[in-house]
C-alpha positions as CSV (number, residue, x, y, z in Angstrom):
1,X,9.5,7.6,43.1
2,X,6.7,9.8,41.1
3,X,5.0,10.5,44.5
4,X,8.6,11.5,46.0
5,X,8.5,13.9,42.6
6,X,5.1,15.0,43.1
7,X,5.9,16.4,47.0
8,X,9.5,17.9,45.7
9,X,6.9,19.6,42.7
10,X,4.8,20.7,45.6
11,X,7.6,22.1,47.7
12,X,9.3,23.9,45.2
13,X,5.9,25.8,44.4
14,X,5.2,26.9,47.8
15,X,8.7,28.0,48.4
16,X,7.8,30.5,46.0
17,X,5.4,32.2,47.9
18,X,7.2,32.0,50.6
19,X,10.0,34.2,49.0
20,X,7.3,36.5,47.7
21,X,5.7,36.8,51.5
22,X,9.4,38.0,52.7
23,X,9.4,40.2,49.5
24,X,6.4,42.0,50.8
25,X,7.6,41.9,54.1
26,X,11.2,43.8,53.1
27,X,9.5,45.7,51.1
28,X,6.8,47.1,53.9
29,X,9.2,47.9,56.3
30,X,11.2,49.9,53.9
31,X,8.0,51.9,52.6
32,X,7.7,52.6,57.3
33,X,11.5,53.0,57.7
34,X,11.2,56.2,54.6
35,X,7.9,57.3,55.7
36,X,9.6,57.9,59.4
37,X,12.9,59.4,57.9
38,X,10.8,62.0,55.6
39,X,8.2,62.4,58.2
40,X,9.1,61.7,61.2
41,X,6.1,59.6,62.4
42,X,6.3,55.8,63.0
43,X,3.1,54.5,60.8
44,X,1.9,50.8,61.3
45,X,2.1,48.6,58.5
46,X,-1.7,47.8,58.8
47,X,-1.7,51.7,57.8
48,X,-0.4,50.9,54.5
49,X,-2.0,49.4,51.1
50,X,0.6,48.8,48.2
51,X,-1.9,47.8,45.2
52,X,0.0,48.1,42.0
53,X,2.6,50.9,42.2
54,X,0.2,53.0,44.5
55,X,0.8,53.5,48.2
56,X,-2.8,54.4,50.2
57,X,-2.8,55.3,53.4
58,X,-5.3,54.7,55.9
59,X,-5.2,57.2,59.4
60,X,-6.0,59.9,61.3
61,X,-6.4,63.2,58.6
62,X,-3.6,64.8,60.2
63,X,-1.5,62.1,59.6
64,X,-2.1,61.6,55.8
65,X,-1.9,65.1,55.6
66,X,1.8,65.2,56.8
67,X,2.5,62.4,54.6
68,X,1.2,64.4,51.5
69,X,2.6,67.3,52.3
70,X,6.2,65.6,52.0
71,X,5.2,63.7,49.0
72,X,7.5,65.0,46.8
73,X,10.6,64.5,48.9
74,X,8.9,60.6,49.7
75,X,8.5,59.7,46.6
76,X,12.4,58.8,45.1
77,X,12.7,56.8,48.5
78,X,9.8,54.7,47.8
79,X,10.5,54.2,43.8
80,X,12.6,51.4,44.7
81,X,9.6,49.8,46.5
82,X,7.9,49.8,43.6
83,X,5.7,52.8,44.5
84,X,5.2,55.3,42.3
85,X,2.6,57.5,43.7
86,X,1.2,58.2,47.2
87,X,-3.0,58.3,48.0
């Protein structure tokens, strides 16, 4: 029985990171799906680091400048993501 408790334990831990993985997931696409609606462009989500609150993007300077330019209209999407500012 304790090793059956020990595997359930085990389960129950990872399952947690699995829900956190989708979490990151969901919230990624939303961060695209705004940055296209504001924007216009379709960015790839390997374009994208979300490191505590702050959105950086990595592309072409033409891109990012876009982005920044709409900032301000961005923003309020992206607050419920979590993100509070754009770099």
């Amino acid at each position: 029985h304790e090793q059956i408790k020990v595997m359930f334990n085990i389960s129950g831990f990872l399952e947690k990171f699995k829900k956190f993985d989708q979490n990151k997931t969901l919230q990624t696409e939303n961060i695209i799906k705004s940055i296209e609606k504001v924007v216009g462009v379709k960015i790839d989500k390997r374009s994208l680091i979300l490191k505590d609150a702050l959105l950086r993007i990595q592309g072409s300077p033409a891109l990012r400048q876009e982005i920044f330019l709409k900032k301000e209209h961005l923003l309020p999407l992206i607050a419920a993501e979590g993100v509070f500012d754009i770099r």
